[in-house]
N, C-alpha and C positions, 0 to 999 in steps of 0.2 A: 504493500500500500504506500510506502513512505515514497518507491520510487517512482510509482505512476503520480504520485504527490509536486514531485522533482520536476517531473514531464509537466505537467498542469503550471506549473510556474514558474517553467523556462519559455514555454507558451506564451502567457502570460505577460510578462515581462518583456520580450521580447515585442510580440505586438505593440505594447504601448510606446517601446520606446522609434521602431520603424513608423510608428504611425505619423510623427511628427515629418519626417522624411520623406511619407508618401505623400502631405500634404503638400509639400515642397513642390516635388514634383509634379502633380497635379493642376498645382497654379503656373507654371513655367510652361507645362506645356495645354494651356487651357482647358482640362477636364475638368470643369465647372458645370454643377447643373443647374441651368439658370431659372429661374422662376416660371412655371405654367402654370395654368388654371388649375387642372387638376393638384399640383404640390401642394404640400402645406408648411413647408418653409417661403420666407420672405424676404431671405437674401442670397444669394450664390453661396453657392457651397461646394468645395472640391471634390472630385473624387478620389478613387486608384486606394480607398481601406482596404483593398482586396490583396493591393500588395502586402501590406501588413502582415496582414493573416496569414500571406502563406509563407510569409518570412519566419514568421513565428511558427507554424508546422512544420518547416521545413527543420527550424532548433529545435524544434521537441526531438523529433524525429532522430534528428543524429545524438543528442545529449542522450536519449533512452538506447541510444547502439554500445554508448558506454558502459552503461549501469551496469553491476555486477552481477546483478537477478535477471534484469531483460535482458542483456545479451547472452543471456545460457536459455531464451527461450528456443521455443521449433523453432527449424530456420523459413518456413512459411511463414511465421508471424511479422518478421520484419520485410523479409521479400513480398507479402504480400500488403503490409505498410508503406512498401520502397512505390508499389505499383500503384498505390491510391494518390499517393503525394505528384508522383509525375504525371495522371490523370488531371489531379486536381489543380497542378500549373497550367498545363494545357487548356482548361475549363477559365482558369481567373486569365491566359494571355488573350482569349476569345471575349473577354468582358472589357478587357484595359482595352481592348480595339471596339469596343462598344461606345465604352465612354469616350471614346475618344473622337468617334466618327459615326456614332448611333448607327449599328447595322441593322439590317430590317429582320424579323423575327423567324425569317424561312433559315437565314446564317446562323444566328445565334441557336438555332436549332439544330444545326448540323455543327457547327461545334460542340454541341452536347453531346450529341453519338457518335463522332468521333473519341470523344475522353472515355463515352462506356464503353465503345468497343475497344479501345486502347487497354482496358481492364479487362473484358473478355477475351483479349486475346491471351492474357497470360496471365488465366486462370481465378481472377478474382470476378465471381460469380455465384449462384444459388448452385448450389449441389444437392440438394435433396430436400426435403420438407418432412418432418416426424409424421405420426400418423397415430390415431386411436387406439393403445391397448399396445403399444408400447413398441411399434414396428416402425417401418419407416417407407415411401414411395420417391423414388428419383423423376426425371426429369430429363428427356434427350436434350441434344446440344445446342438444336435449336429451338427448343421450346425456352431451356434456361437460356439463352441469350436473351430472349424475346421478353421474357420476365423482369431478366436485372437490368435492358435499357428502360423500359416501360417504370419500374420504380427507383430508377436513377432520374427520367426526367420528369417524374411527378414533382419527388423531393424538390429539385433543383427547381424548379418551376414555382413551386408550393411557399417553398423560401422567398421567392426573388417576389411574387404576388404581397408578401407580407410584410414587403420590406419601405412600408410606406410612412410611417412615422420614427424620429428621432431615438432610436436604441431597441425597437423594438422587435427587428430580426436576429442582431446581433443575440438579443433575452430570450429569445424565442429556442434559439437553436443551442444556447450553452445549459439553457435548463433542460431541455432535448437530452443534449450529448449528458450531460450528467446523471441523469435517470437510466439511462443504456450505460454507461461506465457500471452503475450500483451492479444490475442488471448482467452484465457480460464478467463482472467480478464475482459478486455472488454464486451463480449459476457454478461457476469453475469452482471455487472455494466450496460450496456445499456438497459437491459430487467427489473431492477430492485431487482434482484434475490441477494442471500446471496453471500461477496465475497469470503466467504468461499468454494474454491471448490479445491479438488483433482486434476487437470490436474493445477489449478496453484499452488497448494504447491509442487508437484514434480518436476517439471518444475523450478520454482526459486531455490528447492533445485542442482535442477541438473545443471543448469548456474555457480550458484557461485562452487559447487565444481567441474567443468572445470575451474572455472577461478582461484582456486586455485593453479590446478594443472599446470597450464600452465607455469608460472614463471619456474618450475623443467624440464618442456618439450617441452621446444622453444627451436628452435637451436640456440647450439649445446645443446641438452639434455643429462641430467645428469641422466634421468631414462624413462623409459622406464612403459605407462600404461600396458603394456602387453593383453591377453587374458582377464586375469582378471580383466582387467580395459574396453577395447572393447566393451567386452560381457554384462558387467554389466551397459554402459554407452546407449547400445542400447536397452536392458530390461527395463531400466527407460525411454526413449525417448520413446518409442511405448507405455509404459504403462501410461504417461502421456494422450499421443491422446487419446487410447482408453476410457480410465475413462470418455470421454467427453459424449459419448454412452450412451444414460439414464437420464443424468442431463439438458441436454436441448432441448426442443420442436422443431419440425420445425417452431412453428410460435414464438421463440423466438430468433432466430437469423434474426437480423435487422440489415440494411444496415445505418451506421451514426447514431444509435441512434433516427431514427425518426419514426422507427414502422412502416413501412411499412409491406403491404399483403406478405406472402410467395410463391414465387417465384421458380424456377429451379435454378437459379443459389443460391440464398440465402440459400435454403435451404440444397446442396450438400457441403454448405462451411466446416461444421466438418468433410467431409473428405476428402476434395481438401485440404485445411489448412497444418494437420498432413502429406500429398502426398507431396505438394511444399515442405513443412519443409526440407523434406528429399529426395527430389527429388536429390541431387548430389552425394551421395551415394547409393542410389536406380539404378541410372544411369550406376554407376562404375562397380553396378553388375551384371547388368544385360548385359552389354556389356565384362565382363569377362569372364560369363556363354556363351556366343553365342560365345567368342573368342577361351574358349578352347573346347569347346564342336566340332567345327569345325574342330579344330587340331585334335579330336577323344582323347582327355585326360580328365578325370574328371574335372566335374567343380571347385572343389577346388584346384588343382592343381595350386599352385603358377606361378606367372612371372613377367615378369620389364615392363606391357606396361595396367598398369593402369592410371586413368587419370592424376593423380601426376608425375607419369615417363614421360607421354607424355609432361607434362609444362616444366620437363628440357631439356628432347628433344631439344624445339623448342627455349631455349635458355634462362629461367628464371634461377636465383641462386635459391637455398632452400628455403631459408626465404621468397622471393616474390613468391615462386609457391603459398606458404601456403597461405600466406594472399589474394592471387587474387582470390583463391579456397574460401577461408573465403568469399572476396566481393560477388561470385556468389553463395556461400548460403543463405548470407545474401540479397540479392537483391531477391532475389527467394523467402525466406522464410518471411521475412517483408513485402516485395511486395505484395504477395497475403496476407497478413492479413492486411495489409495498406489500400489496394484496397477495399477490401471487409466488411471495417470498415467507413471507410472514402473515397468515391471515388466523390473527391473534384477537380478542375483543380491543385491546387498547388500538392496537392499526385500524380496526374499521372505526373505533370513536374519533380518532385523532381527522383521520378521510372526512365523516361525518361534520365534525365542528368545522375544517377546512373547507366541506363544501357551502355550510351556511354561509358564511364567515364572507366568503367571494360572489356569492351571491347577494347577499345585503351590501357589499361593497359596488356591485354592479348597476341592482337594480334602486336600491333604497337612499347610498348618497347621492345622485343629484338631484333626487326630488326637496335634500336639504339645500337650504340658501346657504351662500356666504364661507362653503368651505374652504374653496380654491384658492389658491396662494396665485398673484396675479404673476402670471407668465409674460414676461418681455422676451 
């Protein structure tokens, strides 16, 4: 634990401190996102966070090739971490040339499948899916290809749709990645197994450098992750879950540590886990797709009435949309790996008061007057 700890706050640290640098670059070379209708910033704000971030995965990455515990993991685990991070440059160099020159959305789409098949090709992909009663069913090569581009570019999509208020992708995806760390850690830890695994070195690396970046992009932010911060932030969030694919049994995922028979529900959980993760951005899209799809306008087609626009709507300032969106990822995404790890009376009361708790925070403060702390 201490050194995937290490990994989280060489992350970490490092984003914040490239962050200063990407802004630099950003203003020099005019990747500014300038004011439109639809934004809800009011002044120019740079881009190129994305280089951050992968500056900072890219030191997680080598500082955990030192460590004395992860470098005695399988040699898949870092080979198949070596594969995610040169996808995930490739994924953030197709955004820096977004922000940079706004490509149209058929490019920026084929840059996507080019980074999953870049990971298809060698090997980082669904291998199998558990099954009822403690067996397991595969998948030919082209069905699993078909699978991990398809929820490579949901994520990456799902991200980039959510990333319309000041901190609120960056919160979105380290609460994510943190709940799959517990999740891809536990799982290993309970069954006995090495805690050396790929869905939690990516995963820890991907929390801290959101948490790095976030200091530069909570409102009011001073920069901006961009495309290529997005794209790259939802490449690594899916490519976490899927790794899990292969490395664990159906009858190795137990409920509390106590070894129990596999089950339907136990057995479904690697991919209920990675769903709830990201179920609040999965949601955004899927209700954006049915919203313009209706108006008869492609589904990418931008507008102001995703689920962040709807929090101010109904009367939240910026800063509290983000963190109550925060609370309902985080309820969601802990929840079911809480539950499904430990499903104790104290965890479902704790779940319980957590849900009230965000729900009177949602629905009951802005019908109060006078709470908001005035936002300049």
């Amino acid at each position: 634990m201490r050194e995937y700890l290490l990994v989280f706050l060489v992350a970490a640290s490092v984003t914040y401190l490239l962050t200063v640098i990407a802004r630099e670059i950003a203003l020099r070379t005019g990747a500014v996102a300038q004011v439109r209708d639809r934004d809800m910033h009011v002044i120019p704000i740079p881009y190129f966070g994305g280089l951050a971030l992968l500056g900072g995965l890219t030191a997680a990455y080598f500082v955990a090739r030192q460590l004395p515990f992860l470098s005695l993991s399988a040699p898949n685990v870092f080979r198949d971490a070596g594969v995610v991070l040169v996808a995930g440059a490739l994924i953030c160099m197709v955004g820096v040339l977004d922000d940079l020159l706004e490509l149209d959305a058929l490019t920026k789409l084929g840059g996507q499948v080019l980074a999953a098949g870049f990971m298809i090709a060698f090997g980082v992909q669904y291998l199998f899916f558990p099954a009822p009663g403690g067996g397991q069913f595969s998948v030919d090569q082209s069905q699993s290809a078909l699978l991990t581009v398809l929820t490579i570019l949901t994520t990456v999509n799902a991200v980039n749709f959510i990333d319309g208020l000041d901190g609120l992708a960056a919160g979105v995806v380290g609460i994510g990645a943190g709940a799959l760390f517990v999740f891809c850690y536990q799982i290993a830890n309970l069954n006995g197994q090495s805690l050396g695994v790929t869905g939690a070195l990516l995963s820890a690396a991907l929390a801290g450098a959101c948490a790095g970046f976030l200091p530069h992009n909570f409102y009011p932010a001073r920069l901006f992750m961009g495309d290529s911060g997005s794209m790259l932030l939802g490449l690594f969030l899916s490519a976490s879950a899927l790794t899990l694919s292969g490395q664990f049994s159906a009858t190795d995922v137990t409920r509390g540590g106590g070894g129990a028979q596999a089950s339907l529900l136990p057995t479904l959980l690697p991919i209920i886990v990675p769903l709830s993760i990201l179920i609040v951005p999965f949601v955004d899209l899927v209700l954006a797709v049915i919203r313009r799809t209706r108006r008869g306008e492609m589904f990418y087609q931008p507008d102001k009435q995703h689920l962040h626009h709807r929090m101010l709507e109904i009367g939240h300032s910026h800063r509290r949309a983000v963190l109550i969106i925060w609370l309902w990822t985080g309820l969601i995404g802990f929840g079911t790996v809480l539950a499904s790890l430990y499903s104790t009376t104290w965890t479902w009361g704790g779940l319980i008061a957590w849900f009230v708790l965000t729900v009177g925070l949602t629905f009951v403060v802005p019908r109060v007057k006078g709470l908001d702390p005035v936002e300049e």
